[in-house]
C-alpha positions in Angstrom: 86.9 77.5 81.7 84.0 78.6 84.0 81.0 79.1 83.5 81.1 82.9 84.2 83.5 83.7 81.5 81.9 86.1 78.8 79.0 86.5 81.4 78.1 89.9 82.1 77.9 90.5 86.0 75.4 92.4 87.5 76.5 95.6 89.7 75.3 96.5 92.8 74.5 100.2 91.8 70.9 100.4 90.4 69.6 100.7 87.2 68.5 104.6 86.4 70.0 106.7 83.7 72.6 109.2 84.2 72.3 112.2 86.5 72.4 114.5 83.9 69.1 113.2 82.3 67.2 114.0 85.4 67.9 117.4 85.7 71.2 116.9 87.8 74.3 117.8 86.3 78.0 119.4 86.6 76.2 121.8 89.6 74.9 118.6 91.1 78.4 117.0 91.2 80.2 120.2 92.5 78.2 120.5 94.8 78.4 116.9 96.4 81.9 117.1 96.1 81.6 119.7 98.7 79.2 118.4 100.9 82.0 115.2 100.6 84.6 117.6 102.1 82.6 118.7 104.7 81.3 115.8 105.9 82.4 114.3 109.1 83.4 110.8 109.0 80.5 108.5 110.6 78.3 111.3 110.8 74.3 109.7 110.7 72.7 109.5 107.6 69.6 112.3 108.0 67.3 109.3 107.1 68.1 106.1 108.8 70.6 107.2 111.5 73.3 105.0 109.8 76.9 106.4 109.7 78.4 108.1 106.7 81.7 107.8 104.8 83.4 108.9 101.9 84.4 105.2 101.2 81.4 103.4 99.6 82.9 100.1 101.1 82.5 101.3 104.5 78.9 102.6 103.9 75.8 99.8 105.0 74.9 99.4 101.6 78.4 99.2 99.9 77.5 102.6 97.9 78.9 105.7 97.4 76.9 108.6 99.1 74.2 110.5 97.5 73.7 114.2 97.3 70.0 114.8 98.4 67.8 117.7 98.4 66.3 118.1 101.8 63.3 120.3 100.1 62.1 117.9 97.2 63.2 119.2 93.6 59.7 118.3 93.2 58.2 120.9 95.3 61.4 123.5 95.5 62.5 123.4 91.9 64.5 122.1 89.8 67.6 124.9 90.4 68.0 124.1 94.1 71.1 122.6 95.3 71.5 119.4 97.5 72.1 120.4 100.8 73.1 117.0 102.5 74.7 113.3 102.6 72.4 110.5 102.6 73.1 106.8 102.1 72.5 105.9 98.6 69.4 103.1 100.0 68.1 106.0 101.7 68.1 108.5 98.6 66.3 106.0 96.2 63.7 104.5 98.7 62.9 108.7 99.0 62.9 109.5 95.5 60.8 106.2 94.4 58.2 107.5 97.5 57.7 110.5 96.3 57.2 110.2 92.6 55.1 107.3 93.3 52.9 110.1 95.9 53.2 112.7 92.7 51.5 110.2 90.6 48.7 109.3 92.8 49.8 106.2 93.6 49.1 104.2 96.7 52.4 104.1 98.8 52.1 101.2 101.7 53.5 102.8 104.8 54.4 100.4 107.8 54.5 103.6 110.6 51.4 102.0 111.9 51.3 98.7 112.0 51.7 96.8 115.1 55.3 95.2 115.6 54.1 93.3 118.9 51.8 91.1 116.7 53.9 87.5 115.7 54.1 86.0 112.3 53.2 82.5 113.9 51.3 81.8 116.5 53.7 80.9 119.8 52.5 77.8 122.7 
């Protein structure tokens, strides 16, 4: 017997409640259906540049795709439809971003700092 039996394993999905308690229902699943039919295999995510697929295995982050709005619901409304593919990392780095901006809270940004600097000091 090892010491896993009866042990509840952690998925790799992350822990939020159903779409349909925020705001995104049956539409919301329709409609990524068919953005999932439209989309070209290994297409770039509109985010990170990393290629797309319908299996979630084959996806960088081992999830399935998400069906994002390109206008935040946020700011458009809570009726528009997703109109793109983006890899589910992608998605929920977004979404965490801009409630965290809606709330007034301090988001750190890395765009500016300087990359040529070294952790450690080199001889």
């Amino acid at each position: 017997m090892s010491a896993l039996d009866g042990a509840v394993v952690a998925s790799r999905k992350p822990a939020r409640g159903k779409t349909t308690t925020s705001g995104l229902g049956h539409r919301h699943k329709l409609q990524r259906d068919r953005l999932l039919r439209m989309l070209v295999e290994g297409s770039p995510c509109p985010i990170c540049g990393r290629g797309l697929f319908r299996d979630a295995a084959r996806n960088h982050d081992g999830w399935p795709l998400h069906a994002d709005h390109s206008m935040p619901r946020a700011v458009a409304g809570p009726h528009v439809l997703a109109d793109r593919l983006t890899c589910a990392t992608c998605n929920l780095s977004a979404g965490g971003k801009l409630r965290a901006t809606l709330a007034g809270q301090q988001v750190s940004d890395d765009s500016d700092r300087d990359m040529t600097v070294l952790a450690f000091p080199w001889p």
